[in-house]
DOLUMRO-175243 format. One record per residue: x, y, z of N, C-alpha, C in turn. Coordinates in steps of 0.02 Angstrom, whole numbers, always signed. Atoms other than C-alpha are relative to their C-alpha. Example, Ala and Ser with C-alpha at 12.3 -4.5 7.8 and 13.67 -1.06 7.14 Angstrom:
// DOLUMRO-175243
- nc1 nc2 nc3 cac1 cac2 cac3 cc1 cc2 cc3
- +45 -59 +0 +615 -225 +390 +45 +60 +0 .
- -42 -59 -3 +684 -53 +357 -39 +55 +37 .
END
This chain:
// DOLUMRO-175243
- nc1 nc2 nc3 cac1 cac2 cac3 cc1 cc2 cc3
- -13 +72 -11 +73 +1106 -832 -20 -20 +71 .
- +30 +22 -69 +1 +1000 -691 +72 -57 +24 .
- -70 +40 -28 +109 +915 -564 -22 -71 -6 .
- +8 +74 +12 +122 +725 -570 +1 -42 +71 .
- -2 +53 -71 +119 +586 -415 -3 -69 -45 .
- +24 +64 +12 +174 +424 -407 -28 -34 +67 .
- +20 +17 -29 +93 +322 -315 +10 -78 -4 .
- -27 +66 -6 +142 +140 -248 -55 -41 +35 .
- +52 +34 -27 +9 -18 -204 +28 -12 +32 .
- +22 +30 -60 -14 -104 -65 +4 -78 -12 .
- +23 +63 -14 -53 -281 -11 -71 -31 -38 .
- +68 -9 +32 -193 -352 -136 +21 -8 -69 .
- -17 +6 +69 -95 -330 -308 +58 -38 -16 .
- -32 +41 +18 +19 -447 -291 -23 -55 -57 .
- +38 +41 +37 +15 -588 -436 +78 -21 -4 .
- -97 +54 +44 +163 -728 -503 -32 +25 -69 .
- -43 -19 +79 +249 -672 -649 -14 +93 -1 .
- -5 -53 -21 +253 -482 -580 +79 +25 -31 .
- -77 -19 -22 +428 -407 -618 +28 -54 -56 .
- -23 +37 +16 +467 -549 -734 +43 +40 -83 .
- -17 -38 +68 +439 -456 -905 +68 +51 +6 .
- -55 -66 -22 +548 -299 -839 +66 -21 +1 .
- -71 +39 -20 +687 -423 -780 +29 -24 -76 .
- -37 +15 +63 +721 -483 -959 -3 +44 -47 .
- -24 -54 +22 +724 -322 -1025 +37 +64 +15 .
- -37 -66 -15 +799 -195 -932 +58 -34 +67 .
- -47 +33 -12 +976 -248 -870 -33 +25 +109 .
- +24 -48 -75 +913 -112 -711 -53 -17 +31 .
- +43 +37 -18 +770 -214 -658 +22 -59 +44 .
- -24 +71 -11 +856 -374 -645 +49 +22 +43 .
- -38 -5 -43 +992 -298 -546 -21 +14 +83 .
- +40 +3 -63 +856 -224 -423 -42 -83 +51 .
- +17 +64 -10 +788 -422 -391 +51 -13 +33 .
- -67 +32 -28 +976 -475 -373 -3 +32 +61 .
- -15 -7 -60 +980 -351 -236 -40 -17 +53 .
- +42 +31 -84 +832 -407 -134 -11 -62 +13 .
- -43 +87 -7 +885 -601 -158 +41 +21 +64 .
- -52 +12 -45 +1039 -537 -58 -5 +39 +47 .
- +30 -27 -61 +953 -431 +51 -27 -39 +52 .
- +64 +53 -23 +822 -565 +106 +47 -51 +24 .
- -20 +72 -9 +936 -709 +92 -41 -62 -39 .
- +37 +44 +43 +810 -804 +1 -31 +43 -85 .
- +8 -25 +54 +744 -776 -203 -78 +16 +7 .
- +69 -35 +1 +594 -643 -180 -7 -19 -85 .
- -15 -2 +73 +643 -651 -371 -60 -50 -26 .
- +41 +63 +25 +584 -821 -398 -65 -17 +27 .
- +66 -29 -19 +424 -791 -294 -38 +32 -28 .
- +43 -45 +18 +380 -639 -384 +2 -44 -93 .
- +12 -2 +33 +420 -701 -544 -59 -95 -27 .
- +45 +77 +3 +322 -904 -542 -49 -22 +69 .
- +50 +34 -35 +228 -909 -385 +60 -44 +63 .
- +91 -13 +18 +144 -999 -325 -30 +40 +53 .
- +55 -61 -28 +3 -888 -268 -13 -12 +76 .
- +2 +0 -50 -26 -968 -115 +67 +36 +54 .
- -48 -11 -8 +149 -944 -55 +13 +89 -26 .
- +1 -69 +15 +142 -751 -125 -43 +24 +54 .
- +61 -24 -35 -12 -719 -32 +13 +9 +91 .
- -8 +13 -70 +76 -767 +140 +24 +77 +18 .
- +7 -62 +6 +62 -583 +209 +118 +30 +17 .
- -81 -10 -18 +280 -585 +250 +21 -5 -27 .
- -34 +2 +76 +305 -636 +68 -15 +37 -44 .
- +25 -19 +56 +189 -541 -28 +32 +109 +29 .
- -27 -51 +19 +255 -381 +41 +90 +17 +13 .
- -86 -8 +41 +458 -384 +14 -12 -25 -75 .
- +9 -1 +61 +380 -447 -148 -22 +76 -46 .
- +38 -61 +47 +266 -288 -199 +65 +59 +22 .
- -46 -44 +27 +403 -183 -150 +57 -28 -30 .
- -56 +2 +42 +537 -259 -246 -18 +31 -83 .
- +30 -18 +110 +426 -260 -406 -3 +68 -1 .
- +17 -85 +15 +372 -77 -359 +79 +53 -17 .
- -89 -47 +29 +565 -33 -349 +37 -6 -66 .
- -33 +0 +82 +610 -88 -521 -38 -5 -32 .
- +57 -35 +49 +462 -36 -601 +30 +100 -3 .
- +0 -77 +5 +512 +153 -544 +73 -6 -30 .
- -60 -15 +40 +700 +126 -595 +7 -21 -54 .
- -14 -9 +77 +670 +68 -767 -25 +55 -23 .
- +27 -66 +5 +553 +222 -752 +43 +47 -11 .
- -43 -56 -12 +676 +340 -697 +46 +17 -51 .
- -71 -6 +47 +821 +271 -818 -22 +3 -67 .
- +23 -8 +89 +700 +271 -981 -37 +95 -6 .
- +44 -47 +4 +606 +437 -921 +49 +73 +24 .
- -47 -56 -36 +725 +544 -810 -46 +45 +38 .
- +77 -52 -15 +529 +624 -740 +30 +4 +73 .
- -18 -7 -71 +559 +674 -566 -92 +25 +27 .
- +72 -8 -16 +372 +679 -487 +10 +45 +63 .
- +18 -80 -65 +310 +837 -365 -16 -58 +53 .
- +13 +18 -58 +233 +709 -246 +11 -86 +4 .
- +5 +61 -2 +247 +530 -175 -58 -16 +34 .
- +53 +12 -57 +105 +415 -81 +8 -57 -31 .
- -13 +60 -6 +82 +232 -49 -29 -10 +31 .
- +45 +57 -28 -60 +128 +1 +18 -52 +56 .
- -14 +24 -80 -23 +40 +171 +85 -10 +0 .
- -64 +35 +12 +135 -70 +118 +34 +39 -46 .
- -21 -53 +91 +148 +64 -57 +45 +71 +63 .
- -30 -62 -26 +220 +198 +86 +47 -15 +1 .
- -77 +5 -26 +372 +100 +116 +36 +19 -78 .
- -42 -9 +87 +413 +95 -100 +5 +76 -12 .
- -14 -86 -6 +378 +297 -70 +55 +16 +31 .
- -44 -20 -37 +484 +300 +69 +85 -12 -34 .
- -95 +7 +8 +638 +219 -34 +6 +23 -62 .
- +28 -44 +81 +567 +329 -193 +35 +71 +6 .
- -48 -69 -27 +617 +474 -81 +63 +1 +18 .
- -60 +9 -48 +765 +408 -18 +25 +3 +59 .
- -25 +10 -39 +749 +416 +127 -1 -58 +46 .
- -61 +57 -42 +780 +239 +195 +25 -29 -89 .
- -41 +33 +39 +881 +116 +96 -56 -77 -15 .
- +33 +26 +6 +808 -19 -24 -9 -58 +55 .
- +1 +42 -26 +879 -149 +66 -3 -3 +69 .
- +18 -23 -63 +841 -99 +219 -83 -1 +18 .
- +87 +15 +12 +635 -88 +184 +4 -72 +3 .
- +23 +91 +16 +652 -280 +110 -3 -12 +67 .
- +8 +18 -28 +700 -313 +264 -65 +5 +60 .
- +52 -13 -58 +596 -214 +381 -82 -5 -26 .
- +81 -4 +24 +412 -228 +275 -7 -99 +18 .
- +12 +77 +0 +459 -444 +276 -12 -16 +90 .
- -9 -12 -73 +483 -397 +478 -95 +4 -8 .
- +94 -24 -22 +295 -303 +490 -25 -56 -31 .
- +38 +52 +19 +225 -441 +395 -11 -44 +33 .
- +10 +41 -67 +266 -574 +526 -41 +29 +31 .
- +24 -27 -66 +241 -455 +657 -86 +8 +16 .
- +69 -21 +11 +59 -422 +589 -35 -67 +6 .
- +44 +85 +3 +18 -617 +566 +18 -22 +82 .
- -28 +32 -19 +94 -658 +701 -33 +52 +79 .
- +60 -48 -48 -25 -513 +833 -43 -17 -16 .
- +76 +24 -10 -170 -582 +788 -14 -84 -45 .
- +4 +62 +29 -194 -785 +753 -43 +5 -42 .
- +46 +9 +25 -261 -841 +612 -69 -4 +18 .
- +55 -8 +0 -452 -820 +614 -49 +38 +32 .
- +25 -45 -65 -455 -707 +756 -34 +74 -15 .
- +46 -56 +35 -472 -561 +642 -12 +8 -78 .
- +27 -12 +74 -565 -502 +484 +13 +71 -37 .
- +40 -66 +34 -589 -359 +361 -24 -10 -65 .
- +49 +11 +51 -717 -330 +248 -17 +79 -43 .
- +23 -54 +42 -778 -202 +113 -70 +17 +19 .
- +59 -6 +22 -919 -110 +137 -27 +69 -62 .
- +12 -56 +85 -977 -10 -45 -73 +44 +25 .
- +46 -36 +11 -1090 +124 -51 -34 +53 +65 .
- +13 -45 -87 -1104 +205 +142 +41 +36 +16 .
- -70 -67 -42 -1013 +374 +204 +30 -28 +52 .
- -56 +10 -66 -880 +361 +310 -48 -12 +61 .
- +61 -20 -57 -1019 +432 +453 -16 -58 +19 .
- +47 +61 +3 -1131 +288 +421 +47 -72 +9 .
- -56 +74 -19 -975 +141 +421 +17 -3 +59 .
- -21 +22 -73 -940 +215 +588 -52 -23 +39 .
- +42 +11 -42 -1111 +227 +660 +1 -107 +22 .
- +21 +68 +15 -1128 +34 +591 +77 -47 +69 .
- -82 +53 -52 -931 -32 +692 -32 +10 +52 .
- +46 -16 -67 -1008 +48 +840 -54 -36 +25 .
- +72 +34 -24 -1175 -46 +845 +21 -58 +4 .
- -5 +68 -6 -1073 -205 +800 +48 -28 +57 .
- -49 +21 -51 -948 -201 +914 -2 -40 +63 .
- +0 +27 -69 -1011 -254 +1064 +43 -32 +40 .
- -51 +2 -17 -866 -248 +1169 +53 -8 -42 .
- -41 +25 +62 -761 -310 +1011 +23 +41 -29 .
- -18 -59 +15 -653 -198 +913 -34 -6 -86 .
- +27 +6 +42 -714 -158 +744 +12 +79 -24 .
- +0 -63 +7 -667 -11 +651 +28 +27 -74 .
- -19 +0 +52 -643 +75 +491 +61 +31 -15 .
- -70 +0 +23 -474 +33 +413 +13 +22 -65 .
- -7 -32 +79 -465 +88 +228 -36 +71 -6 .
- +72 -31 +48 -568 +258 +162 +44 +8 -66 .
- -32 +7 +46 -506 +214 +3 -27 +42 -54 .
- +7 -52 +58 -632 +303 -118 -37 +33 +12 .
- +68 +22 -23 -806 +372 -105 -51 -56 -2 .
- +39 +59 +26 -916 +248 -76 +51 -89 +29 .
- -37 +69 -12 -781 +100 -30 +56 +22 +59 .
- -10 +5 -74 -740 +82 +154 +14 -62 +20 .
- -5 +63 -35 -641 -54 +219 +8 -2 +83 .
- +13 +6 -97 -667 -112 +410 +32 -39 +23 .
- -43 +47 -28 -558 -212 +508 -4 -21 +90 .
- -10 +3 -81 -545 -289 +699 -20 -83 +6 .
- +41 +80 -7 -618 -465 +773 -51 -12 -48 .
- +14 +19 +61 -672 -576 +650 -77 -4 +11 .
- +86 +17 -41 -870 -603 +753 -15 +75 -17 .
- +39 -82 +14 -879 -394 +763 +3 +12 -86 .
- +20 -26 +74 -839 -397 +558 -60 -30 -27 .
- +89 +56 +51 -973 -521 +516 -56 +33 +29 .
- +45 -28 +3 -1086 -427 +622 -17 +46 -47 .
- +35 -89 +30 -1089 -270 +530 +9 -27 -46 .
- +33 +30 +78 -1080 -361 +360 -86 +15 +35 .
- +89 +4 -30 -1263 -417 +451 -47 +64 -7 .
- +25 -45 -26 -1283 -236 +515 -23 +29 -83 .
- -4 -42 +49 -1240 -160 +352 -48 -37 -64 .
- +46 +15 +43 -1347 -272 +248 -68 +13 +5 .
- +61 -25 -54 -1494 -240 +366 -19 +46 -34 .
- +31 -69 +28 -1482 -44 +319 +27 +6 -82 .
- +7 +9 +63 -1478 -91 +146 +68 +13 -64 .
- -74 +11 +22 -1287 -94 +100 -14 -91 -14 .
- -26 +47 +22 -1295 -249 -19 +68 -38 +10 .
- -77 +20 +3 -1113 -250 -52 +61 +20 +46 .
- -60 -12 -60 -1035 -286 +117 +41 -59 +10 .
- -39 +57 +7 -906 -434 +80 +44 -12 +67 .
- -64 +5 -45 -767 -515 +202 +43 +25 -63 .
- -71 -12 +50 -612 -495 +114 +41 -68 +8 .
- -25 +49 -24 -500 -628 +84 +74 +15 +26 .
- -66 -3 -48 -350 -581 +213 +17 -33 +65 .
- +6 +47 -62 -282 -661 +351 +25 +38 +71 .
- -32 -38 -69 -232 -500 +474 -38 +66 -18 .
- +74 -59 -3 -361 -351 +521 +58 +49 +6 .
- -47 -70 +22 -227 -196 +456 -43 +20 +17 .
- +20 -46 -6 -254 -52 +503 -44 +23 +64 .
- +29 +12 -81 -334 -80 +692 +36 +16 +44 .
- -36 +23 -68 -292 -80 +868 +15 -60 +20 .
- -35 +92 -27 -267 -269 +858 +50 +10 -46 .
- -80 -22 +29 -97 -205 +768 +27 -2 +34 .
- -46 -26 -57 -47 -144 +921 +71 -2 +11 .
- -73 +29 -15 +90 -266 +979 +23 -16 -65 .
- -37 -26 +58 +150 -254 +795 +36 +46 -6 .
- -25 -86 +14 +167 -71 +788 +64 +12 +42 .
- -74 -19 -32 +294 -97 +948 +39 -38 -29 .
- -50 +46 -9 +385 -239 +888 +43 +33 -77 .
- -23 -38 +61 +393 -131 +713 +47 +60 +14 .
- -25 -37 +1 +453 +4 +790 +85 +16 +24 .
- -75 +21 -8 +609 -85 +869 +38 +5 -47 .
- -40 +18 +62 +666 -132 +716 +8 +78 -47 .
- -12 -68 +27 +644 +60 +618 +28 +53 +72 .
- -43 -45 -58 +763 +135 +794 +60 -13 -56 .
- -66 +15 +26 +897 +43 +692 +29 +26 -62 .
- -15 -10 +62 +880 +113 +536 +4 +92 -9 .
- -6 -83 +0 +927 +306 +502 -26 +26 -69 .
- +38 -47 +43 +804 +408 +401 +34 +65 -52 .
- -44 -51 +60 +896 +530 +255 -41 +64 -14 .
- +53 -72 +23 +800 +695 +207 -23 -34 -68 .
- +10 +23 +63 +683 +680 +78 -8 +35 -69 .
- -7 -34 +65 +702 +709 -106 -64 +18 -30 .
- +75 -39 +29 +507 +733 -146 -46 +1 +71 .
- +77 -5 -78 +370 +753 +6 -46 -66 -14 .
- +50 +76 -24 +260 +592 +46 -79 +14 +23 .
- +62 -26 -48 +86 +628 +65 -24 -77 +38 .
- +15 +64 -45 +52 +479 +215 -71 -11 +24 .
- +83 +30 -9 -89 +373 +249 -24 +20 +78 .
- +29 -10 -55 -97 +430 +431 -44 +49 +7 .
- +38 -84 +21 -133 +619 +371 -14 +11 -32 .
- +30 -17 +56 -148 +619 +224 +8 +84 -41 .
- -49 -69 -1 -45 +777 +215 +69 +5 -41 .
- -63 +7 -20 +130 +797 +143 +48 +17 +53 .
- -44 +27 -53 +269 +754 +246 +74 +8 -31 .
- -81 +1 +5 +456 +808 +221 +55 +2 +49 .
- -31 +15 -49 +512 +778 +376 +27 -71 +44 .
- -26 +67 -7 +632 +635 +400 -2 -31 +81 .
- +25 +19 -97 +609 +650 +603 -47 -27 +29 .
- +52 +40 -37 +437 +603 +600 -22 -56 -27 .
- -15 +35 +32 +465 +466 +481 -47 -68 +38 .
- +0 +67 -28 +473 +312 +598 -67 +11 +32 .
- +45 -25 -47 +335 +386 +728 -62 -13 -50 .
- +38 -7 +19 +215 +405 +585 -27 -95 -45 .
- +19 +80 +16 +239 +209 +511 -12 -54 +41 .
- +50 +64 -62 +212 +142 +689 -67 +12 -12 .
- +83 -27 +1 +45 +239 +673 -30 -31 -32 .
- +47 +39 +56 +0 +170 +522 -19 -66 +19 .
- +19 +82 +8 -14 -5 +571 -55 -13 +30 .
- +57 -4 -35 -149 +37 +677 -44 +67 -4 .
- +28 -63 +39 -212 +186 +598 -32 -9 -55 .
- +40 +7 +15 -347 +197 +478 +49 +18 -65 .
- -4 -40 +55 -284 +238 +290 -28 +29 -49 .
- +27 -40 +56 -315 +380 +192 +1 +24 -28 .
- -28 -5 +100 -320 +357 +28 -24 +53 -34 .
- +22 -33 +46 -454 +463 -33 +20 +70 +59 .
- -45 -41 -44 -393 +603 +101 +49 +48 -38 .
- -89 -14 +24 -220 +593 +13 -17 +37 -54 .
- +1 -23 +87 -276 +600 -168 -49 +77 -2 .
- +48 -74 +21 -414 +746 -142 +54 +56 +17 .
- -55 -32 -33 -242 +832 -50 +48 +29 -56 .
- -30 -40 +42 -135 +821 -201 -32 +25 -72 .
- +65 -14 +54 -279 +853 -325 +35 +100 +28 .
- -14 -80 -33 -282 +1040 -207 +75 +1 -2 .
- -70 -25 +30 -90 +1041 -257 +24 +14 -48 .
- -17 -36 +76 -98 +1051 -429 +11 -86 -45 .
- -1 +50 +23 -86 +862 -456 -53 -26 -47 .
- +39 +15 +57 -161 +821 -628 +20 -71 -26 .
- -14 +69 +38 -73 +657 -665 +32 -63 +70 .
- -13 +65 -71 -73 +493 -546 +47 -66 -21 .
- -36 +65 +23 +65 +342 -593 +4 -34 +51 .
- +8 +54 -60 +28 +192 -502 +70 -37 -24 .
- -74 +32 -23 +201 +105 -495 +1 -65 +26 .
- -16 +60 -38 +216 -64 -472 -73 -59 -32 .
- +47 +22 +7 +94 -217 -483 -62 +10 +12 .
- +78 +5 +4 -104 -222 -552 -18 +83 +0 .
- +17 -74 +23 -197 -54 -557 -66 +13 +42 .
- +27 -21 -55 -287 -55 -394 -16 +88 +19 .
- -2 -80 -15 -243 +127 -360 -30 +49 -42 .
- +18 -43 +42 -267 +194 -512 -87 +3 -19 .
- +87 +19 -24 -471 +131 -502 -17 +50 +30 .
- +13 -41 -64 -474 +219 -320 -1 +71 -48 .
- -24 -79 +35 -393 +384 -404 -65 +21 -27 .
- +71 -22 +57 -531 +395 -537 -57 +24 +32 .
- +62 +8 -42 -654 +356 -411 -8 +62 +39 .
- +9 -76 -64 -611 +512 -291 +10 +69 -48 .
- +7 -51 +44 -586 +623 -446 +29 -9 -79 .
- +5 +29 +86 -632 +585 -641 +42 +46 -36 .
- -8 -56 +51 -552 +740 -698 +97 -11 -14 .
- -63 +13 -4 -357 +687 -671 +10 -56 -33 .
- +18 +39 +45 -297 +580 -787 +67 -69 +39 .
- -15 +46 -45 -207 +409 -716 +47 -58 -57 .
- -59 +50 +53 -66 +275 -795 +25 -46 +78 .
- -18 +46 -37 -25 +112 -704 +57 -50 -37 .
- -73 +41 +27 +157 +40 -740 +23 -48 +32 .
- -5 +80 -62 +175 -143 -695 +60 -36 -39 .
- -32 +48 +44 +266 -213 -877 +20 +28 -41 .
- -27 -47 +55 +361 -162 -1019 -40 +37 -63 .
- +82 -33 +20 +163 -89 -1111 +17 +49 +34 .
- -5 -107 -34 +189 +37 -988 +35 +21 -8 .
- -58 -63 -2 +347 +85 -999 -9 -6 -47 .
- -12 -30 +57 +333 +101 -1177 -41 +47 -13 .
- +38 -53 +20 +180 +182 -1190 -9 +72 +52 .
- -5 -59 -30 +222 +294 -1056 +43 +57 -2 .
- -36 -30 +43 +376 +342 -1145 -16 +30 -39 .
- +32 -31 +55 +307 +370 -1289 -33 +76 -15 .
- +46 -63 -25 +177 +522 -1221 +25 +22 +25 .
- -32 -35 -34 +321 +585 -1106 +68 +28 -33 .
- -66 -16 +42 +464 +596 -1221 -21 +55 -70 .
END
């Protein structure tokens, strides 16, 4: 038997009417919502479940949203399946739904602190100041040579390695449009902006990463119940000490995705469950290795048919 991973999205798969289906069927869904209403103080609930999109999309709403949905997606999981998975991992914002997967912080404790980094992230770099963009089909190597040539003085640097082949870049919004330029030049067609409104994953994080890290002094880390393989290393991680240290990193640290997944592939990991809204991850997965087989649980389709094959 091969070991299993779940794995939690990111920023990107948000959508209204997320979490909605789950909530009127599983009493344990709807109770997880209630709690991050009274966590928040305001109804993530009614956000995640009608919108509107604009208002989802605002980067301080859409993630206390993706982890609420991602948290009662895994506990109707847990309470219909009882599966206990060998590994966790989580796509930028998907580390914190790992982190309260493992237990070691508290849900309501994330709502708060991921709706925190979200400001903190909009709120380090003004609207328009910075970009990131996709570029498809160029090695890592070649995405750096390309930030480098565009930079000119400007920061510019690659923030995602998400699969082979799909490299996202992030920094000032003038150095991303260059290297679109650059990268179309050396014959990279498909080098898009993206539509976001804060360059993750940079050194224009910076004054984020401290103002993030105030806020995780306050909160006390638990040992964890499965290992985390993290986007900084891309390693697992069962050490609740280096916890906080390693999610300042991230905010200005590059993530890596395909890193992670070729990591627990070499662990014995044969089965990938994306957790939570859309099926972003489970794409990537495929993409860094066809041979593992992949399930994305967003609505009550998944949990049945994931029941079904596990029971």
């Amino acid at each position: 038997m091969g070991k299993t991973a779940y794995v939690f999205p990111g920023q990107g798969s948000q959508y209204p009417g997320m979490g909605k289906e789950l909530t009127e069927n599983f009493r344990i869904a709807r109770e997880v919502f209630e709690e991050a209403d009274d966590a928040l103080g305001w109804k993530v609930s009614k956000l995640c479940y009608e919108g509107p999109d604009e208002e989802l999309k605002l980067t301080s709403n859409t993630q206390p949203a993706i982890l609420a949905t991602s948290y009662a997606v895994l506990k109707v999981l847990a309470s219909e399946t009882g599966i206990r998975p060998d590994y966790l991992a989580g796509h930028s914002l998907g580390e914190y739904s790992a982190l309260v997967a493992a237990g070691v912080f508290g849900f309501a404790d994330m709502l708060r602190t991921v709706r925190m980094r979200g400001t903190f992230m909009q709120e380090a770099v003004p609207v328009g100041v910075g970009a990131m963009a996709a570029i498809l089909g160029a090695e890592s190597a070649v995405v750096t040579e390309i930030c480098n040539e565009a930079a000119q003085g400007e920061i510019v640097v690659p923030a995602n390695y998400n699969s082979p082949g799909q490299i996202v870049i992030a920094g000032h919004a003038e150095a991303v449009r260059r290297a679109i330029e650059i990268a179309k030049n050396r014959g990279f067609r498909k080098a898009l902006l993206l539509p976001v409104s804060v360059p993750s994953h940079c050194t224009l994080m910076a004054p984020a990463a401290e103002r993030l890290a105030t806020v995780l002094e306050k909160i006390t880390a638990a040992p964890f119940s499965i290992p985390i393989v993290t986007n900084v290393e891309g390693t697992p991680n069962s050490d609740s000490d280096r916890v906080k240290k390693l999610l300042v990193e991230q905010l200005s640290s590059p993530v890596l995705w395909d890193a992670s997944v070729i990591k627990m592939v070499d662990l014995g990991v044969t089965l990938f469950v994306e957790i939570g809204p859309g099926k972003v991850l489970s794409g990537l997965v495929k993409r860094i290795d066809k041979t593992v087989v992949t399930k994305n649980i967003e609505d009550l389709a998944g949990i049945k048919a994931f029941v079904q094959e596990v029971l």
